[in-house]
ROSE-267459 format. One line per field, with one value per residue (C-alpha): residue in one letter; x, y, z. Coordinates in Angstrom, 1 decimal, padded with zeros to 4 digits, m for minus. Example, Ala and Ser with C-alpha at 12.3 -4.5 7.8 and 13.67 -1.06 7.14 Angstrom:
2
type	(a_s)
u	(012.3_013.7)
v	(m004.5_m001.1)
w	(007.8_007.1)
# end
This chain:
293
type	(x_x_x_x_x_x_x_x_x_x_x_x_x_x_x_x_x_x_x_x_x_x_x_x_x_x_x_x_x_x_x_x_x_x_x_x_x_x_x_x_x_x_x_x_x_x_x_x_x_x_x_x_x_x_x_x_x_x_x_x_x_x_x_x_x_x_x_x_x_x_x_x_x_x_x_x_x_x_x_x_x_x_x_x_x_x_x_x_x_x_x_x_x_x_x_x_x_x_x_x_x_x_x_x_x_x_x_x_x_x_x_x_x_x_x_x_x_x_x_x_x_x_x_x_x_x_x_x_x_x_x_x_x_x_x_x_x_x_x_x_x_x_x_x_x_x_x_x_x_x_x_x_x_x_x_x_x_x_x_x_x_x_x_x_x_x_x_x_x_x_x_x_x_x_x_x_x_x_x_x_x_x_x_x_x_x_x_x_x_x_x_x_x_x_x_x_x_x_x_x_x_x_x_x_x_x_x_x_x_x_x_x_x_x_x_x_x_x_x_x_x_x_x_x_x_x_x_x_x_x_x_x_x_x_x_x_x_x_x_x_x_x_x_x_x_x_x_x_x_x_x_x_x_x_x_x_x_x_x_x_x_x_x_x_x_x_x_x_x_x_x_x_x_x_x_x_x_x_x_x_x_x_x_x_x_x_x_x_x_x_x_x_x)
u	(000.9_000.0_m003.1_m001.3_m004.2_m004.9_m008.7_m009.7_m007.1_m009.2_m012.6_m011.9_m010.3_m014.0_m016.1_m014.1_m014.3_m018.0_m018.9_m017.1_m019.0_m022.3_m021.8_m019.3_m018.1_m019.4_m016.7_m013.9_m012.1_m012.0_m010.0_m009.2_m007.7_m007.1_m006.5_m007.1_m003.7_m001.5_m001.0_m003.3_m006.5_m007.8_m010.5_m013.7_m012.6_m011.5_m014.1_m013.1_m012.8_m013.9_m014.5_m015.6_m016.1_m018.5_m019.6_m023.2_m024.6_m028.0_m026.6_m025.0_m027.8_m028.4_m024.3_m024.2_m027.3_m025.2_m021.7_m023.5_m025.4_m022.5_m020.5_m022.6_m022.4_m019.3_m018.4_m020.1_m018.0_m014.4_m015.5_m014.1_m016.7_m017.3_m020.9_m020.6_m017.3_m018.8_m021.5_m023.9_m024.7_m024.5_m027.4_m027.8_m031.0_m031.6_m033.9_m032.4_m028.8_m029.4_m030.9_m027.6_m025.3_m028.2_m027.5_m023.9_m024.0_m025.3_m023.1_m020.3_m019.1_m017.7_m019.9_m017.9_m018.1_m018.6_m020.1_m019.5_m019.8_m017.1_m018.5_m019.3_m016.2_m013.6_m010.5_m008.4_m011.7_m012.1_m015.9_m018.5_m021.2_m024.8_m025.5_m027.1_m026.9_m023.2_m022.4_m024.0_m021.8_m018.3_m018.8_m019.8_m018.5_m016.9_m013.3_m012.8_m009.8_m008.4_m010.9_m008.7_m005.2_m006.3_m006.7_m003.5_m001.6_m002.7_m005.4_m004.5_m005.8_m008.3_m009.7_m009.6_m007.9_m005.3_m007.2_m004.3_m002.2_m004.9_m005.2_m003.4_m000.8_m001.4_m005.1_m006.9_m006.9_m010.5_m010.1_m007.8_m010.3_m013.2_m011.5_m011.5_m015.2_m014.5_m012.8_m015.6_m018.4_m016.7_m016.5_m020.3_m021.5_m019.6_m021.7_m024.8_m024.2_m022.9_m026.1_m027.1_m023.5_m020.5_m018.4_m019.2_m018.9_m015.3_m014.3_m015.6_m013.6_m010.3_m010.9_m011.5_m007.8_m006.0_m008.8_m007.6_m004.2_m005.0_m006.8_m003.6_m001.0_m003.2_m003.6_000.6_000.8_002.4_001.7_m000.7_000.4_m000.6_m002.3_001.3_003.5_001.3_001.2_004.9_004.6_002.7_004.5_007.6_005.7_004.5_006.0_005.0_004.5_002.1_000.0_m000.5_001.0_001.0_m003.1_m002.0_m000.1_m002.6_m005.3_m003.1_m002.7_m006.8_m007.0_m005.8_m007.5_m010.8_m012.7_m011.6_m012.0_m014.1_m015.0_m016.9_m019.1_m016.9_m013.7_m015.5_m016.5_m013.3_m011.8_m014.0_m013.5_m009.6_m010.2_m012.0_m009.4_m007.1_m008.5_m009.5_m006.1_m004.1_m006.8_m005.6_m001.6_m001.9_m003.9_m000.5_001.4_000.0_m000.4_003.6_005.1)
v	(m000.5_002.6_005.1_007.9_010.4_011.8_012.5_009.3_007.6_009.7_008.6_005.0_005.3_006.9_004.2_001.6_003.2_004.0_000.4_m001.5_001.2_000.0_m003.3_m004.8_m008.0_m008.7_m007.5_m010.1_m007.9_m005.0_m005.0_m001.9_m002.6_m001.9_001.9_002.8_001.2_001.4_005.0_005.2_006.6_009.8_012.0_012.1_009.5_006.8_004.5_002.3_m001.4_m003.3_m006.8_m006.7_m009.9_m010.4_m013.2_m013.5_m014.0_m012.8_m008.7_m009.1_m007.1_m004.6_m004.1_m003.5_m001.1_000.6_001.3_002.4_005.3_006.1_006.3_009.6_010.8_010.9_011.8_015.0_015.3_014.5_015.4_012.6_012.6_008.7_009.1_010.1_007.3_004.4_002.3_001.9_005.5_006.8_008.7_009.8_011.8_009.0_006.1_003.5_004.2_004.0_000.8_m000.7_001.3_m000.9_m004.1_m003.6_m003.0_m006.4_m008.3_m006.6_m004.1_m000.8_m001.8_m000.5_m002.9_m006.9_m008.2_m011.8_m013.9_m015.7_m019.6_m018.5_m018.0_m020.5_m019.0_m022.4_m023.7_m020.1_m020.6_m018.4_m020.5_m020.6_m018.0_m018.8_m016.1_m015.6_m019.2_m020.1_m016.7_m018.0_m021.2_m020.2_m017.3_m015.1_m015.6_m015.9_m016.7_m013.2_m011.3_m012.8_m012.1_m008.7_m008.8_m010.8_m008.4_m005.0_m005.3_m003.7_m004.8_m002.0_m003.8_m007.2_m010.5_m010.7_m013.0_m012.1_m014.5_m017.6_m016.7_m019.3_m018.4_m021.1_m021.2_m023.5_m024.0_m023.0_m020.0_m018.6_m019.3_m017.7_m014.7_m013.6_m013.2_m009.8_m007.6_m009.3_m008.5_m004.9_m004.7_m006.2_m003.3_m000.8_m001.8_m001.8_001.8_003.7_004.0_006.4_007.6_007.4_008.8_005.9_003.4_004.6_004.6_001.1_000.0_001.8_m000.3_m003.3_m003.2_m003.4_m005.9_m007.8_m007.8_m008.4_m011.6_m012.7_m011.9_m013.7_m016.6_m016.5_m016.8_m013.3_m010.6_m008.2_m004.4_m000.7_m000.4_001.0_m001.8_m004.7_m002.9_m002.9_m006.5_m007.3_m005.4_m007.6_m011.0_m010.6_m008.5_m005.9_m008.8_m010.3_m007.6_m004.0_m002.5_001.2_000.8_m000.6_002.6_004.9_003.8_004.3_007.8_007.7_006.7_010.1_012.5_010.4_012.8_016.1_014.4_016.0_012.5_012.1_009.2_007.5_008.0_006.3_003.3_002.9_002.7_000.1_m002.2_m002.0_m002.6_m005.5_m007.0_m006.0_m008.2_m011.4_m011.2_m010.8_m013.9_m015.9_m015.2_m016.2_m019.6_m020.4_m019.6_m021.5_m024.5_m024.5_m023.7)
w	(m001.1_000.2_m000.7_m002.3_m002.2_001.2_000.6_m000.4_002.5_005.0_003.0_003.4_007.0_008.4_006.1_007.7_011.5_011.1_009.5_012.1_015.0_013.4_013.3_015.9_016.1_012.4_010.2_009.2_007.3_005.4_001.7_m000.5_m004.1_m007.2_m009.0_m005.7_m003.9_m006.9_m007.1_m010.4_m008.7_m010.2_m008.4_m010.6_m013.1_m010.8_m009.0_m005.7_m005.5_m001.6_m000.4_002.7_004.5_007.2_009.7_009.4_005.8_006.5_007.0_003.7_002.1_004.7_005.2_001.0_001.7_004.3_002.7_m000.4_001.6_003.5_000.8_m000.7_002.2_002.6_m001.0_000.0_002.7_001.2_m002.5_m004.3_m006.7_m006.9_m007.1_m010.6_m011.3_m009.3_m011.7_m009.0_m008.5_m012.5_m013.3_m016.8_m018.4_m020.6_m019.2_m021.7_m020.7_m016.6_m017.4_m019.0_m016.2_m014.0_m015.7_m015.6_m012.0_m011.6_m013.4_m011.0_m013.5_m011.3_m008.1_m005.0_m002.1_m002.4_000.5_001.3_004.7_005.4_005.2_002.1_000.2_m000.4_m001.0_m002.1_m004.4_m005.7_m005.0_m003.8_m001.7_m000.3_m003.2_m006.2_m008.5_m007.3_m007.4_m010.7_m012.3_m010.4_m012.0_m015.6_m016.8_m014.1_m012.9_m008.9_m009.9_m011.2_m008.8_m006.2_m008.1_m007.9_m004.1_m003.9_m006.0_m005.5_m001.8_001.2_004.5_006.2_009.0_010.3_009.2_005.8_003.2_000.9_002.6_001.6_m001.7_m003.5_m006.2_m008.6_m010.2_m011.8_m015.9_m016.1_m014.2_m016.3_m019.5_m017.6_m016.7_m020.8_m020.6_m018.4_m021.7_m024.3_m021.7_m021.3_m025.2_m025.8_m023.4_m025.3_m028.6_m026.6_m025.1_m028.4_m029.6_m026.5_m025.6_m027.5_m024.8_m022.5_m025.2_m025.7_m022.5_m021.7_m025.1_m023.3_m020.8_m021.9_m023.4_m019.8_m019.0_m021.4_m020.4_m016.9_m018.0_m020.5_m017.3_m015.2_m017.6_m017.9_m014.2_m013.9_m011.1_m011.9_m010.9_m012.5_m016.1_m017.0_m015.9_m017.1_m020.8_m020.5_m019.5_m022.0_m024.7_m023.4_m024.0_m027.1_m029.9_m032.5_m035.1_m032.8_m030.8_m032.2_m029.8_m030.7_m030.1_m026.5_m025.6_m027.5_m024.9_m022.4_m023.4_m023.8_m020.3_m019.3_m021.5_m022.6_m020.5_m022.0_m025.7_m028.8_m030.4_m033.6_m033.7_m036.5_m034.7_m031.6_m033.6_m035.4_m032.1_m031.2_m033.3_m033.3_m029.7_m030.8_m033.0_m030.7_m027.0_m030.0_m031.5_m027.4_m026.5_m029.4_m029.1_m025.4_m026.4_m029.0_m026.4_m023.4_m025.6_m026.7_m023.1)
# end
């Protein structure tokens, strides 16, 4: 799938060239997905989605430290504005609301680059290894599983070797029931953050919609593609006596223009908590339906 924006296509082609010139003979590969590769990626809203995989897992830390200060720098220089779209760099004049962005960037939530060494991952055992914090959240609560889909599906190779062809297609069982944690984290922060700003609280609750139907495609073995063609999906699966889908396609309309919205506080919350019926009633559908096939 090919980078449809020329700015950010020349962004990533430098970040890859200069990497690989500061550290040679240590980058594996080098693997671009998401919004970014499917034609959905929208300067100053959008934020950019890397796993980089490396040989030697003590520079994972400085290599993370690296692409994150060369990324501001060149976000200056191609203007693409992910310092202010990318969780890891959102800086807000309230103390209590960098603190969540903070915590969200932790539990991977809009972080740019993952940096892994290579005898640490297991593609075919969808485990992360010789990492605690990493390997205690990849076998608890955090899908691999779909993280992987999502490099199957949508990655493009940057530099180095093509992990999308050892990415198995089949997944296991428990995978697929981690992976709905992701839209009732997404939702939980949305809650958390209203409070301070209602703005970001929506647009984590638009989110965690497609979320959601990332996790039930995934769960239904399906390929995952743009927002638009999996809510189409979706909407195809299940009908409108089972998911409300008029909410579905009303986010999707959200997505566009959340930025240039006037929202009242009540209109915010009332959207949150159809979201919230919305992900809880798509979750329990899919079970039904998993459990009849």
């Amino acid at each position: 799938m090919p980078i449809l924006n020329k700015n950010l296509k020349q962004f990533m082609e430098e970040m890859v060239s200069q990497l690989v010139k500061e550290y040679p003979n240590e980058i594996v590969s080098f693997v671009l997905f998401g919004s970014a590769t499917t034609g959905e990626w929208i300067r100053g809203k959008s934020d950019i989605d890397c796993i980089v995989i490396i040989r030697n897992k003590k520079l994972c830390k400085e290599i993370e430290n690296y692409l994150n200060k060369l990324l501001l720098l060149l976000d200056v220089k191609y203007d693409l504005k992910l310092s202010e779209t990318c969780t890891s760099y959102k800086k807000t004049d309230n103390l209590a609301l960098d603190l969540i962005f903070k915590t969200e960037n932790k539990m991977m939530f809009g972080q740019p680059f993952y940096v892994v060494a290579q005898d640490q991952l297991d593609l075919k055992g969808f485990k992360i290894r010789k990492d605690l914090k990493m390997e205690i959240g990849t076998r608890t609560i955090a899908s691999l599983g779909l993280f992987l889909q999502r490099i199957k599906n949508t990655g493009i190779i940057l530099y180095g070797k093509d992990i999308r062809k050892e990415i198995p297609k089949s997944v296991p069982t428990i995978e697929k029931v981690k992976a709905s944690f992701n839209a009732m984290l997404l939702l939980m922060m949305s809650f958390i953050i209203f409070p301070y700003s209602p703005k970001s609280a929506f647009s984590h609750a638009v989110k965690a919609n497609f979320w959601a139907c990332d996790d039930v495609l995934f769960a239904l073995d399906k390929p995952l593609s743009t927002t638009k063609q999996e809510i189409q999906e979706i909407c195809s699966i299940f009908g409108k006596s089972e998911i409300d889908s008029d909410h579905l396609m009303l986010s999707l309309e959200y997505k566009k223009t959340k930025d240039d919205m006037k929202m009242k506080k009540i209109f915010v919350l009332q959207y949150m908590l159809k979201s919230t019926k919305f992900v809880y009633g798509l979750y329990a559908i899919t079970l039904r339906k998993l459990f009849t096939l």
